[in-house]
C-alpha positions as CSV (number, residue, x, y, z in Angstrom):
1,X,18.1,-20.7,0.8
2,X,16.6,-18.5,3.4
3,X,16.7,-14.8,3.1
4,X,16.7,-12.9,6.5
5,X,13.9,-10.1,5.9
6,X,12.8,-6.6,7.7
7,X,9.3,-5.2,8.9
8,X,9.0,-2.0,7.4
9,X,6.7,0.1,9.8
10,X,5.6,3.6,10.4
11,X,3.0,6.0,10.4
12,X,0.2,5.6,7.2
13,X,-2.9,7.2,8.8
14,X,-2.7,11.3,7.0
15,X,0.2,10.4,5.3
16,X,0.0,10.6,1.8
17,X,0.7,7.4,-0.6
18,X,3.9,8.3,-2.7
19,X,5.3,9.9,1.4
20,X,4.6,6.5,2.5
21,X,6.1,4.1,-0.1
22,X,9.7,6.9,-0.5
23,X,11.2,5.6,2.4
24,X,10.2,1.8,2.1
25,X,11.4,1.7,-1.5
26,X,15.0,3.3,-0.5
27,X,15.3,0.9,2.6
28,X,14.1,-2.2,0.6
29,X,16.6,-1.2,-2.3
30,X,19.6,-1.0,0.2
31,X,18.6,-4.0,2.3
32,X,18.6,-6.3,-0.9
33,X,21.9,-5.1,-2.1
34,X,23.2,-7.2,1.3
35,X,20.7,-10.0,0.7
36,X,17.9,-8.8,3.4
37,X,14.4,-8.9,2.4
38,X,11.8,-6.1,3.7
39,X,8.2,-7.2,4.3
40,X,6.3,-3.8,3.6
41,X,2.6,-2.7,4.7
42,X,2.1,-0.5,2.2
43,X,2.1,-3.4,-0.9
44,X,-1.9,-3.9,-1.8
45,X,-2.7,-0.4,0.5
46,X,-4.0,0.9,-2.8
47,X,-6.7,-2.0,-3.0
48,X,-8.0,-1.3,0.3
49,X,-11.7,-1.2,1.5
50,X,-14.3,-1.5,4.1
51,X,-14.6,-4.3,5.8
52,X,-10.2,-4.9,4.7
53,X,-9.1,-4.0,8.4
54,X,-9.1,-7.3,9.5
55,X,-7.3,-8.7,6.3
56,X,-4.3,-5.9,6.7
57,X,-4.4,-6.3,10.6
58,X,-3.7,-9.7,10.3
59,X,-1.4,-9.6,7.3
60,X,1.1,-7.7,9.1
61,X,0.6,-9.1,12.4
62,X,1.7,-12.7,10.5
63,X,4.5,-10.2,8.5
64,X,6.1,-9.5,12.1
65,X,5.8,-12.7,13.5
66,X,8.1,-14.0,10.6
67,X,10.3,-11.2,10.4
68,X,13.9,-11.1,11.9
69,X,13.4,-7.3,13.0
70,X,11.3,-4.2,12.7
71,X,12.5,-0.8,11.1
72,X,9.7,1.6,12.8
73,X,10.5,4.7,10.8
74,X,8.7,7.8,13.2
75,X,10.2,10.8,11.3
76,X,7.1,11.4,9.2
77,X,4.7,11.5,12.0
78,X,2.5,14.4,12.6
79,X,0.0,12.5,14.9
80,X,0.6,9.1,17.2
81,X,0.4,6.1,14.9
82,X,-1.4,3.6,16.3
83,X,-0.8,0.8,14.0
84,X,2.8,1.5,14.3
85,X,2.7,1.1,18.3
86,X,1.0,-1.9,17.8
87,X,3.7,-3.3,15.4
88,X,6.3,-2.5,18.2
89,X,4.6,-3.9,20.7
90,X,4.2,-7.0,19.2
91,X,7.8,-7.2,18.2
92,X,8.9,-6.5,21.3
93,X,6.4,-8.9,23.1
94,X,7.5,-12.0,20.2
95,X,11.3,-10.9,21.6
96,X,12.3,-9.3,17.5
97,X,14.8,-6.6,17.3
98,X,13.6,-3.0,17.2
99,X,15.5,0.0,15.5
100,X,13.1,2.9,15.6
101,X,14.2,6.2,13.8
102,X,13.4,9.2,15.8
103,X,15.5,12.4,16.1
104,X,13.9,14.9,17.8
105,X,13.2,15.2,21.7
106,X,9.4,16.7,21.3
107,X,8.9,14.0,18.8
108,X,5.5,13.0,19.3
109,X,6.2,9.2,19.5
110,X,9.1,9.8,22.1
111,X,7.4,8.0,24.7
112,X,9.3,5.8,27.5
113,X,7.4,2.7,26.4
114,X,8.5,3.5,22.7
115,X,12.3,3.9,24.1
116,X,12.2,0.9,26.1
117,X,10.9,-1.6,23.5
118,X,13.6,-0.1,20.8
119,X,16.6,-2.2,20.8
120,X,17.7,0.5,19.1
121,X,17.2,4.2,18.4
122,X,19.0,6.2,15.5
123,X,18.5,9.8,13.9
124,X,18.1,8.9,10.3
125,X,17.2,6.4,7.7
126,X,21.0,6.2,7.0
127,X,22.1,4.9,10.5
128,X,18.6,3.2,10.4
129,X,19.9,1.1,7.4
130,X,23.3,0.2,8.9
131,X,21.8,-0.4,11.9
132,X,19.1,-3.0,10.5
133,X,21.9,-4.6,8.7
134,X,24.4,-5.5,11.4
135,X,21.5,-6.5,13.5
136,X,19.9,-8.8,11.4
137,X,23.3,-10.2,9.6
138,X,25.3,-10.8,12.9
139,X,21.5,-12.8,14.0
140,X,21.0,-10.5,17.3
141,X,17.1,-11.7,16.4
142,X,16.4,-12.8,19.8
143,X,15.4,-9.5,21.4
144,X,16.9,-9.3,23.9
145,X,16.1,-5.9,25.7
């Protein structure tokens, strides 16, 4: 049978491993227990190497393409996060649902482009999680902004 499934993205660059993997692992673990996968960047970071950008570039490009919708978690960002704009843009421009978790107005990703692409925009990784679940349960995966 198949299992809808979420793109886990947000900031990695300065952001230490166990930070990174925290809010994955507590989004995966409540998307499963409503039968949603997550596809998450961080699995194999720790194997990474020179000469691997392509390999994870193109790994998660393919992970969004397949996806039903993209969590873009910006709470722990302390500099723009370039691999997660690129995530949103191409959700946004392959017509995927977009919940991106910002709450603060000086948040360095609160950018009109960011705000426009988001099908959604929530305060927390609580809403963030009921959000992603109606969304990809009632199938709103068309994208429509």
């Amino acid at each position: 049978m198949y299992r809808k499934s979420v793109y886990l993205s947000g900031p990695m660059t300065g952001v230490a491993l166990p930070n990174m993997s925290a809010w994955r692992d507590k989004v995966t673990e409540a998307l499963q227990k409503v039968g949603i996968d997550t596809l998450n960047p961080v699995r194999d970071f720790d194997i990474l190497h020179v000469g691997a950008d392509k390999v994870f570039f193109t790994r998660d490009f393919e992970d969004v393409k397949r996806c039903n919708c993209v969590l873009a978690n910006l709470l722990p960002a302390d500099r723009v996060s370039i691999g997660t704009m690129f995530e949103i843009a191409w959700a946004f421009c392959l017509g995927k649902p977009i919940i991106v978790v910002m709450n603060k107005p000086d948040l360095i990703h609160n950018h009109p482009f960011v705000r426009t692409a988001a099908t959604a925009i929530v305060r927390n990784l609580h809403q963030a999680i009921e959000t992603t679940t109606i969304m990809v349960s009632d199938s709103v995966t068309t994208g429509a902004h």
